[in-house]
C-alpha positions in Angstrom: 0.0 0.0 0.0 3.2 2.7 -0.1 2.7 2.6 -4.0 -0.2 5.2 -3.6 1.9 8.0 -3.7 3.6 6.9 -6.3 0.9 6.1 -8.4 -1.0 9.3 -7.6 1.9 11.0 -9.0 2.1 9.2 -12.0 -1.3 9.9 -12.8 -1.2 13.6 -12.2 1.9 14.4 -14.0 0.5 13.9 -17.7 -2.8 16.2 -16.4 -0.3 19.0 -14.9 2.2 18.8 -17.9 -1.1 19.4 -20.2 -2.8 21.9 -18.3 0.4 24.3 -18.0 1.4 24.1 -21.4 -2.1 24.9 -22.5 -2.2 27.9 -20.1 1.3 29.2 -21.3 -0.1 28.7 -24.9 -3.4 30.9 -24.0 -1.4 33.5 -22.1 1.1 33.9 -24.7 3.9 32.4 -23.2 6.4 31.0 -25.5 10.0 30.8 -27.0 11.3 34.5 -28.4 13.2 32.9 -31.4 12.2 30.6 -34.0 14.2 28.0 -36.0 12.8 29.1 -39.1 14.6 30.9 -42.0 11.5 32.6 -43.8 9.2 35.1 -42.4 5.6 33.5 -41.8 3.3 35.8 -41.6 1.7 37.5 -39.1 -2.1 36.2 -40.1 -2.7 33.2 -42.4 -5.0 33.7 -45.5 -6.9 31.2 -47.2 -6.3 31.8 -50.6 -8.7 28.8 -51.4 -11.1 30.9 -52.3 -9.4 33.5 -54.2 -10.3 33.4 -57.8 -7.0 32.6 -60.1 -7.2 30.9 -63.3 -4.9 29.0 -65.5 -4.8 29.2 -69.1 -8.1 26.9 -70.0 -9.7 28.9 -67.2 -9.8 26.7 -64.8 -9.4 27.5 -61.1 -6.4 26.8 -58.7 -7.8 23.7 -56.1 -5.9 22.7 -53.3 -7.6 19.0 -53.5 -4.7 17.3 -53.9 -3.0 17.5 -50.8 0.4 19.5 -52.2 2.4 22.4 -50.9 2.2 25.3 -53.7 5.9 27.4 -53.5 4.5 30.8 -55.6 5.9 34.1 -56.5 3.9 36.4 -57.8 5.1 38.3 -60.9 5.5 42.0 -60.7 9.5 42.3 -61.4 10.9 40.4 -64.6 14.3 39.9 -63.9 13.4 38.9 -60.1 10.7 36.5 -61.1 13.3 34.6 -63.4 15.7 34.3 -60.9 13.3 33.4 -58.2 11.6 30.8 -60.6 14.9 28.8 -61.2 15.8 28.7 -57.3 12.2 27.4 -57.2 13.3 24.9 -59.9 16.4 23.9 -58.0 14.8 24.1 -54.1 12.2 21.6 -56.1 15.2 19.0 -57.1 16.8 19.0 -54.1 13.9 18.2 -51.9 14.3 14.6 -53.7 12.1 12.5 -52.3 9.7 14.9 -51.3 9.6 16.6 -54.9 6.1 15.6 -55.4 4.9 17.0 -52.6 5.0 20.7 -53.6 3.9 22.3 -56.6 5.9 25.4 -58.1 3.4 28.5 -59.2 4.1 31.9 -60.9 0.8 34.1 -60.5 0.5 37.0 -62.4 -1.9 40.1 -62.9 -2.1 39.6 -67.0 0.0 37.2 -68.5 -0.6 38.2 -72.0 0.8 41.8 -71.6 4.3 40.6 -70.1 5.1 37.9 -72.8 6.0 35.9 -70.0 4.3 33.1 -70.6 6.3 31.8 -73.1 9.3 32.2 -71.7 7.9 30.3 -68.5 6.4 27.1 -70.8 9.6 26.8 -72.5 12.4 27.6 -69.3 10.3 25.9 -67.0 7.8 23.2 -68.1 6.4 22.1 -64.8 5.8 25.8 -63.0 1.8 26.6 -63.0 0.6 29.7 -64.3 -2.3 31.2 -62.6 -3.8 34.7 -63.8 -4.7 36.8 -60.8 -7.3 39.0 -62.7 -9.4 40.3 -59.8 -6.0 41.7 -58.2 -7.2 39.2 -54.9 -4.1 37.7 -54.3 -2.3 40.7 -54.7 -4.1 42.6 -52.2 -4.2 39.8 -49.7 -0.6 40.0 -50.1 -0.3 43.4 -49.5 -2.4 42.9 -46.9 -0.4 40.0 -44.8 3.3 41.6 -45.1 4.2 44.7 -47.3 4.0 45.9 -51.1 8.0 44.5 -50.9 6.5 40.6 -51.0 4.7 41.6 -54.3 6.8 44.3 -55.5 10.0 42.4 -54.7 8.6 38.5 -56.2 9.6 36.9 -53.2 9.0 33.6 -53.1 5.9 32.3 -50.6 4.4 28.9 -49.4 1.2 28.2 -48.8 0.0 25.1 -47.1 -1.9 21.9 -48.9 -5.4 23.9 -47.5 -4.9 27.1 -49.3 -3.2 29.1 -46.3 -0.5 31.3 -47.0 2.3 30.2 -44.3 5.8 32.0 -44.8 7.5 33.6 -47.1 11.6 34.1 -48.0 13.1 37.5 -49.1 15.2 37.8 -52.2 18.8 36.7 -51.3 18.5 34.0 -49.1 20.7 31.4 -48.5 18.9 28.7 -50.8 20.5 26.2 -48.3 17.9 27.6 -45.6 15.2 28.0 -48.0 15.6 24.3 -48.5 16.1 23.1 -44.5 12.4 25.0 -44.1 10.8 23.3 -47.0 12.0 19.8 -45.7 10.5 20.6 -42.5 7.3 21.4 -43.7 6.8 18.7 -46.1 
């Protein structure tokens, strides 16, 4: 009968360890730093139900349980360059290459001429037309005009959340260690 005790505190540790970590997590307690190399941002968006089209007109869906790494087109030279590290972040995830999907979304394709220099540079990036200017403002919205303005590349989750995003310039390697850890 001295195992009481003991067994009293077995059982109560698991119900104190929950209800402490759930109280630091409604009161805002919590780590300063994170491990993450991107910014996420402050507020997710569901971009779900955002209306962007692809060339037959048919509207992006997030059925199919894939990542989507995007950049949205504003800055020529920027897009290009952000579309092959795109291209070589989507190799080097190996195994996990068919979980993510690489998207360019633009205001008008047809007035940049960028669409064929996408089909024939990069076969297997999606265009999606954003002609209602939604995305654009919902990025606006979540960080600055320099996400947009700037084409930096963004991830958005297999539910049509907007997660993080990575300025122009950062180490690819740590680009990469993020997308392993969310795929």
């Amino acid at each position: 009968m001295n195992n009481k005790p003991f067994l009293l505190f077995l059982l109560l540790t698991p119900i104190v360890v929950i209800v402490a970590s759930t109280l630091a997590f409604r009161l805002g307690w919590g780590p300063e730093e994170t491990k993450n190399n991107g910014e996420f941002f402050k507020v997710y968006q569901d971009i779900s139900k955002v209306n962007l089209y692809d060339s037959e007109d048919n509207l992006l869906s997030f059925n199919d349980g894939k990542w989507v790494m995007g950049v949205y087109h504003s800055n020529e030279s920027q897009t290009l360059e952000n579309l092959r590290l795109m291209k070589q972040l989507n190799i080097a995830l190996n195994r996990e290459i068919y979980r993510v999907r690489r998207v360019a979304f633009f205001n008008n394709v047809d007035d940049s001429g960028m669409r064929e220099v996408l089909e024939n540079d990069f076969p297997r990036v999606e265009i999606f037309e954003d002609r209602e200017k939604q995305l654009h403002f919902m990025l606006d919205k979540l960080g600055s005009e320099e996400i947009v303005n700037r084409s930096y590349i963004f991830v958005v989750d297999p539910y049509g959340r907007m997660v993080m995003f990575f300025p122009n310039g950062l180490n690819p390697k740590m680009i990469l260690k993020d997308l392993k850890v969310l795929t």
